[in-house]
N, C-alpha and C positions, 0 to 999 in steps of 0.2 A: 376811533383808534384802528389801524390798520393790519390786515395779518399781520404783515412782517413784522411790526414794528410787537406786536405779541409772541410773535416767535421769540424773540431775541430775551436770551437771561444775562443780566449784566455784572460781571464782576470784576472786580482790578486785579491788574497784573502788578505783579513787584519788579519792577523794571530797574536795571542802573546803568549806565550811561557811562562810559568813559571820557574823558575831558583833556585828555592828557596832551594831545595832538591836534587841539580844534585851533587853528590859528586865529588871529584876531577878528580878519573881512573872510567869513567862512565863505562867503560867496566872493570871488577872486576878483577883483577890480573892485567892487560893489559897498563901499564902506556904508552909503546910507542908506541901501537894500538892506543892509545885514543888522545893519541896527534898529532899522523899522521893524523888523521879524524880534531882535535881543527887546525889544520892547517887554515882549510876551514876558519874559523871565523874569522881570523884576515888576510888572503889574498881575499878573496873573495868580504867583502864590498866596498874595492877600486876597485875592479876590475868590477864589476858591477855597479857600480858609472859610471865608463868610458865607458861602454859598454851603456846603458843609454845615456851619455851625446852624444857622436856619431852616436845613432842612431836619438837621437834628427835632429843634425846637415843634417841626410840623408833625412829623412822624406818630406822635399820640392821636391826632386829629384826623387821619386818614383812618378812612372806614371798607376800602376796597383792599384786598390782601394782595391780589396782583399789581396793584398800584403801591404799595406799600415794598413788594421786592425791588420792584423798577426804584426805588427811592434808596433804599439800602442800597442797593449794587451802584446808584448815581453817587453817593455819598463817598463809596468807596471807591471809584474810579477818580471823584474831584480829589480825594485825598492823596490821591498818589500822583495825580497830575502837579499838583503844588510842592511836594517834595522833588519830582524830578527839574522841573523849572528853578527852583532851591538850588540845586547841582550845577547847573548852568549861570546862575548869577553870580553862585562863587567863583566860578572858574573866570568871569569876567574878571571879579573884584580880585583874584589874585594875579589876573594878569595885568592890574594897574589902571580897571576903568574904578573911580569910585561911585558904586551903585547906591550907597546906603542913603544919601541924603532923597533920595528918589523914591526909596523903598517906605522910606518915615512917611514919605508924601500918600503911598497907600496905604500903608499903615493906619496914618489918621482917618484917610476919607474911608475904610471900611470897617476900623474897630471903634471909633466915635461916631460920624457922619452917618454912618449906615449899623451899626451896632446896634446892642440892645442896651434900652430905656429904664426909667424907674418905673418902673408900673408899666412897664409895655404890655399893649394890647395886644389881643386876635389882629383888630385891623393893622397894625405895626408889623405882622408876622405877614400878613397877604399882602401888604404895600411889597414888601420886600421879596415875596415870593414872584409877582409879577415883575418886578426888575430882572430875578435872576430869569425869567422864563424869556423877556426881550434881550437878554444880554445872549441867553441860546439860543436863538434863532441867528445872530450874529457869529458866536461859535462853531454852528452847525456848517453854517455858510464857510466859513475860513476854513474848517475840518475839510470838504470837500474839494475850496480851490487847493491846498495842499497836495492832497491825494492826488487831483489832476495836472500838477504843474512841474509837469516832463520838462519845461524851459530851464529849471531849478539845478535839475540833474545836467543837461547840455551844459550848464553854466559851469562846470565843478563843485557846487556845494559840496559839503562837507557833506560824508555819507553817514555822520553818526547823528551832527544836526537833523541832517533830514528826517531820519529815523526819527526820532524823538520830535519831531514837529509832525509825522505820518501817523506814529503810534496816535499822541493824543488826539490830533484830529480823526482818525480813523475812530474812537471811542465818543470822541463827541457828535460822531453823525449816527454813531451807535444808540446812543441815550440820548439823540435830538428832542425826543419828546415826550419825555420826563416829567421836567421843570413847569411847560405848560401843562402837560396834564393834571400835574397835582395844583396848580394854579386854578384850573376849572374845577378840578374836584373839590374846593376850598370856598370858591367864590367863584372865577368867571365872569365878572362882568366885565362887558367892552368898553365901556370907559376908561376902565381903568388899567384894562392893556393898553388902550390909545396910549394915555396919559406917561406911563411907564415906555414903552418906547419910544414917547418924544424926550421923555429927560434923560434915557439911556444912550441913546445916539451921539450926544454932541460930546456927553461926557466921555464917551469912548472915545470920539475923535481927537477930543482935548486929551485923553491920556496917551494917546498913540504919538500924536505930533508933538506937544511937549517932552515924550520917552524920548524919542526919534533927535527931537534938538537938548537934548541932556548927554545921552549917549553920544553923538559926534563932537559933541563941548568937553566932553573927558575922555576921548580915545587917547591913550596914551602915542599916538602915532599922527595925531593931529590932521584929520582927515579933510578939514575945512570944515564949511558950513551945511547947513540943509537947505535945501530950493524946493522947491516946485518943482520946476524942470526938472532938475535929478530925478524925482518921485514920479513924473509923469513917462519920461524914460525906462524909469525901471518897472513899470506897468507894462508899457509898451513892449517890452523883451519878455512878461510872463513872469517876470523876478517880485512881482509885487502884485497884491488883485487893485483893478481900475478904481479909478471914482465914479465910473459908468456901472460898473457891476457892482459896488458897492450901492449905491444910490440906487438902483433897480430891486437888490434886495429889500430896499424895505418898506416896497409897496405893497408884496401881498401879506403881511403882517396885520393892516388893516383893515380887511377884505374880512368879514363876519364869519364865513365860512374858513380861515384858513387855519390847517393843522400841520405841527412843523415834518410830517411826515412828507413834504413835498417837497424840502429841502435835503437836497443831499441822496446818500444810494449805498443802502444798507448793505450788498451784494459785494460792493468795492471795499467796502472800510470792513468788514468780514475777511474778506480775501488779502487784504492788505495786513489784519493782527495774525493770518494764518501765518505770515511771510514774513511780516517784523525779525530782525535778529534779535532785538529787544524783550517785546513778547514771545517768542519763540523762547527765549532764555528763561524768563519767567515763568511761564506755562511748564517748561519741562519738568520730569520728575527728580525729586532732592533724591 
């Protein structure tokens, strides 16, 4: 584990977001830019819901008291990352996309599929603790290209989205290395991170591109279809990370040696919740 990454005390900000003003294609011209990002909103609050409830579940089992704060401050960072994503799925669904038949689809896959069992086991609680540890390294990674993707801003996005895709990304490069930690503090074997980022990967991928052709299928504004092209496009302008930098990430994942301390830049996403209007509002005194 790394200075830095022991410097850092993690706790949530109560963040809230205005919606009032966010137009449909917050990114201007970009309808399937903007719905590849809206993804995030309508997969992410179950998924952090679960991640939350699990680590709940771990918390008596940690034997490290420093690793046990890191866990509480992670719990309470996911928790409010799910509620602000909540905010933004409404504001979809009241502006006439319908999100809900989308949201039942995570719903099922992570309060059955990935839920707790009759008699669940120890091993049932580390299966699933290595998921959430490969699904942050993926976090971490997308927390970072946000922070860095000045294209986003040239483009006119919406300055209150951004915010609210900076905040949380800036806290997930924050507590990068969390998830894994208590993963090796619990168990750590390599296999079964292998194992866990091979079935994390595609199902990520299947939830981003099926959100992506759901969300353009119900834009109330009828935006057309989703391509390739478009999506390689909107890589290409900085509006979206590659399939080159994504596929390069998740090579040192497997590398025996690797700690997610090598993802991402604790110094930036610090500097970034100093400057949030978001956090800055939260952090202030009541």
């Amino acid at each position: 584990m790394s200075a830095e990454h022991e410097q850092i005390v993690l706790h949530a900000r109560d963040v809230e977001f205005d919606w009032s003003k966010l137009p449909m294609h917050w990114i201007p011209g970009q309808p399937q830019a903007t719905h590849s990002i809206n993804v995030l909103h309508l997969a992410l609050p179950e998924g952090e819901r679960w991640f939350v409830e699990v680590f709940k579940q771990a918390v008596p089992l940690i034997r490290d008291e420093r690793l046990k704060e890191d866990v509480l401050g992670f719990i309470g960072q996911e928790a409010m990352h799910a509620q602000a994503h909540d905010g933004a799925a409404a504001h979809l669904e009241s502006a006439g996309v319908a999100v809900r038949p989308y949201i039942a689809q995570m719903e099922w896959m992570f309060r059955r599929l990935l839920g707790d069992r009759p008699g669940s086991s120890r091993e049932w609680l580390i299966e699933r603790l290595a998921m959430v540890a490969a699904i942050e390294h993926y976090t971490a990674f997308l927390g970072q290209w946000i922070l860095d993707a000045k294209e986003l801003d040239a483009a006119g996005a919406d300055e209150t989205m951004l915010d609210l895709l900076r905040w949380h990304g800036a806290e997930e490069v924050e507590h990068r290395s969390v998830a894994y930690d208590l993963f090796c503090h619990l168990d750590g074997r390599y296999g079964r991170r292998v194992r866990s980022m091979l079935v994390v990967t595609p199902v990520l991928a299947w939830i981003f591109v099926r959100g992506t052709r759901f969300l353009m299928k119900n834009d109330p504004t009828r935006p057309g279809r989703t391509s390739w092209r478009a999506y390689r496009r909107a890589a290409r302008q900085g509006l979206l990370p590659g399939p080159r930098e994504l596929l390069r990430e998740i090579r040192p994942y497997f590398r025996k040696s690797y700690h997610p301390t090598e993802t991402g830049n604790t110094d930036q996403a610090v500097a970034y919740l100093a400057s949030s209007p978001a956090a800055q509002a939260a952090d202030a005194p009541r």
